[in-house]
N, C-alpha and C positions, 0 to 999 in steps of 0.2 A: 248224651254227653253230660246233660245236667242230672242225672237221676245219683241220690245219695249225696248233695251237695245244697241240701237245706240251709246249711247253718250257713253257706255261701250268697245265697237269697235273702235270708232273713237279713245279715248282716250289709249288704249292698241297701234293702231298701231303710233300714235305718239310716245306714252312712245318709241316701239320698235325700229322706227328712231332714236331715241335721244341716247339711250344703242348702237345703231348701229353703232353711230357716234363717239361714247366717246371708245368702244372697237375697232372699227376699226381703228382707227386716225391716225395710223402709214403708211397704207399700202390707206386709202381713202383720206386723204390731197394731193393737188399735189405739195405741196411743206412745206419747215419748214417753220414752226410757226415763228421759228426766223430769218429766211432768209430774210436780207437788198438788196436792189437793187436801189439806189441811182437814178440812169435812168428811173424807172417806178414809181417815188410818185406821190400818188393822182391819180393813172391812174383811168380811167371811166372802169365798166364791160367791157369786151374783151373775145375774144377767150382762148387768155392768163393766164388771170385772171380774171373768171367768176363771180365774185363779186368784183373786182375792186383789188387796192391798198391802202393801208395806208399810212398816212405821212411820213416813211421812209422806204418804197416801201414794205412791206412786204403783202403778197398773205391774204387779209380779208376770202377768204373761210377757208385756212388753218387754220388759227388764229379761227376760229368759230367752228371749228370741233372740236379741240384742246382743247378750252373751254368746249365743252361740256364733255370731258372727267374730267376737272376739278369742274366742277359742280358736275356730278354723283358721283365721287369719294368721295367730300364733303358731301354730300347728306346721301349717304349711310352709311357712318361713323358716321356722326352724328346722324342720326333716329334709327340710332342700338343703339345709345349711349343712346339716349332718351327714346328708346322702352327698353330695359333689365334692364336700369338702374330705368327708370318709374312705370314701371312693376313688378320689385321685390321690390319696395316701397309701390306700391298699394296695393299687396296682403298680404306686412306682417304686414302694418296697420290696415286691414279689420279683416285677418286673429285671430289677438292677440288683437285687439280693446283696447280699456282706454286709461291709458296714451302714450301707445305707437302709437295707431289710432291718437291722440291730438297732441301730438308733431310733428308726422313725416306730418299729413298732416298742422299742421299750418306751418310748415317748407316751405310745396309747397306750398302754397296761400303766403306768403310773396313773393317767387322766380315769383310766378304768377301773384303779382300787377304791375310788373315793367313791361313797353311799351317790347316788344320782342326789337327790334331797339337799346333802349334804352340799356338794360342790355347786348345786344350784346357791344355796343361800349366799356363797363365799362370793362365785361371779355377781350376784345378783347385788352384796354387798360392797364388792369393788367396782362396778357401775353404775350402782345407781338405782330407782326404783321409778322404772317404766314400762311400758308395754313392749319397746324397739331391745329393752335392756334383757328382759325375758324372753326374747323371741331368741338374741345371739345366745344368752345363756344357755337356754336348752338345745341351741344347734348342736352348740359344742358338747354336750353330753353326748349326742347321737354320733357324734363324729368318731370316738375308738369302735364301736360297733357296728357301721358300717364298714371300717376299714378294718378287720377283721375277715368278715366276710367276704369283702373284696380280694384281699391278699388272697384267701384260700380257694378262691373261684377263677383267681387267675394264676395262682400255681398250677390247675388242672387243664386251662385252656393253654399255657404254655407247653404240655408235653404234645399237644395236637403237632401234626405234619405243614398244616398250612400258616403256623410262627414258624416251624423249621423255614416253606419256601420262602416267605417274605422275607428273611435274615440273607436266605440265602441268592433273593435278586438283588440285595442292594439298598432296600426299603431303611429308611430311617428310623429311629428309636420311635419319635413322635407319632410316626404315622402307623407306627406296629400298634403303640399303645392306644391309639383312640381309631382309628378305623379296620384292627382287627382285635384285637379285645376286647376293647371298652363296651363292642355290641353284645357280646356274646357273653356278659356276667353282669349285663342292667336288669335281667328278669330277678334274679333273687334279691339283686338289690331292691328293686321295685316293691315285692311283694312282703320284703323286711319293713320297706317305711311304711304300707298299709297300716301293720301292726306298730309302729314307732308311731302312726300317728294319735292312736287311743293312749302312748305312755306321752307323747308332749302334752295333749289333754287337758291328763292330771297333771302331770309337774305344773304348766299352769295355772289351775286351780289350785293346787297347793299353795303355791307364790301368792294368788292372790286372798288364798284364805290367812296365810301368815302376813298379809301386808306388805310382801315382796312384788307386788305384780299389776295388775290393772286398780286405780287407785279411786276408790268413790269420789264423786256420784257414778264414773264409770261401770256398766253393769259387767260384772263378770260370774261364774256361778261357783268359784270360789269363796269369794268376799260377798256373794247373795247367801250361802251355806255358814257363811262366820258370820254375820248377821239374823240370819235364823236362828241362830242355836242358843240367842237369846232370848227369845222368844218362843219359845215350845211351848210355855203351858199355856199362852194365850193365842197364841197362830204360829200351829205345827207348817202351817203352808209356807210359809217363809225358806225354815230350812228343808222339807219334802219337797217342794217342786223343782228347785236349783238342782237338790240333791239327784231326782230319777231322771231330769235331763242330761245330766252328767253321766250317770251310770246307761244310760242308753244309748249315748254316743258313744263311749268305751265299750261298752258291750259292741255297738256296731261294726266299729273297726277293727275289732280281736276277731269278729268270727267272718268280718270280710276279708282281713289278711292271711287268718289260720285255712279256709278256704280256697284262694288264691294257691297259697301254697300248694294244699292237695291237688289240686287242677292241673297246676303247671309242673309239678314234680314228677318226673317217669318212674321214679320210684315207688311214688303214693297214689299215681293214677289207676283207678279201678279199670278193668274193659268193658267196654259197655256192650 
């Protein structure tokens, strides 16, 4: 079953570093995120401090482990935001079709022309500049793309016989759409937010890198990465280390989600 489904492994046990790092972070940092030590800035890797110091001496490992917990935290909040709220848009526009199919998805292709980047900044800049502010922000990006997918996964489970019999015992709208439907189009949903959760990621680090998003001393490995990059010719480690944690967690959940896909697709499944 698993044979050809490498990049599905690889990408799983990254993910499970990343969760590993963001749940453990209290008890695997060897020191606080916030801890100043005036006597060790800029220090080079050391026994001490296995990835160095920062410009006001605080421990880069800690500060990156720490992040990763405020990634995933964002992450998750928002792909849930984007998946239920995506989700129950798709299916009750499929579901009820005409004006309501019209409205609600031209709704999403307006939210859907704006650059993601782009309508992050605007939301970000008509709420505010938080971590709770970033999290809604980027749901609602995910929100027309789930419900996309949604719509067009339950126009297919609607030509099925068993929505014909439900219609035809008597069954209610409600109970068609979430206990015959709704089960039978959460697999591609599911395995869309895999992949949706390496783009919330970076749209957080983004935010955070342009000062939209988690706000120093807060560690995040956006604003660890905009803080390095002043710093390159005297300690490259500042903006490298944030930087290949980032790229490793994204890497992990593109090839956990592109994986996924192939596994669960009867179209992409190899025989084994």
């Amino acid at each position: 079953m698993w044979r050809g489904h490498g990049g599905l492994l690889l990408g799983a046990m990254l993910v499970t570093i990343v969760i590993a790092a963001a749940v453990g972070a209290p008890w695997l940092a060897p020191y606080s995120p916030y801890e100043l030590d005036v006597t060790v800035m800029l220090q080079t890797p050391s026994w001490q401090h296995w990835l160095g110091t920062d410009e006001v001496g605080r421990d880069v490992l800690s500060r990156v482990i720490y992040a990763a917990q405020i990634s995933v935290q964002v992450a998750l909040v928002a792909v849930s935001v984007g998946l239920i709220g995506g989700t129950l848009i798709g299916i009750v526009a499929a579901y009820f079709g005409g004006m309501v199919d019209l409205v609600l998805m031209r709704l999403m292709e307006l939210l859907f022309s704006f650059p993601a980047i782009l309508l992050a900044i605007i939301l970000m800049a008509s709420l505010g500049t938080s971590i709770l502010n970033a999290m809604i922000a980027i749901g609602i990006i995910f929100i027309p793309g789930f419900a996309r997918l949604a719509r067009a996964t339950t126009m297919d489970v609607l030509r099925q016989q068993f929505v014909e019999a439900a219609r035809a015992i008597g069954m209610s709208d409600s109970r068609i759409l979430f206990r015959e439907i709704l089960p039978n189009i959460i697999a591609p949903s599911l395995v869309e937010a895999a992949a949706a959760f390496a783009y919330a990621i970076l749209l957080e680090s983004a935010l955070s890198f342009l000062g939209l998003g988690a706000q120093p001393p807060e560690p995040s490995w956006g604003n660890m990465i905009n803080t390095g990059r002043g710093f390159m010719a005297q300690a490259p480690w500042l903006g490298i280390v944030p930087g290949a944690a980032l790229f490793m967690c994204v890497l992990g959940f593109n090839l956990l989600g592109d994986g996924l896909r192939d596994l669960l697709d009867p179209h992409l499944r190899e025989d084994t």
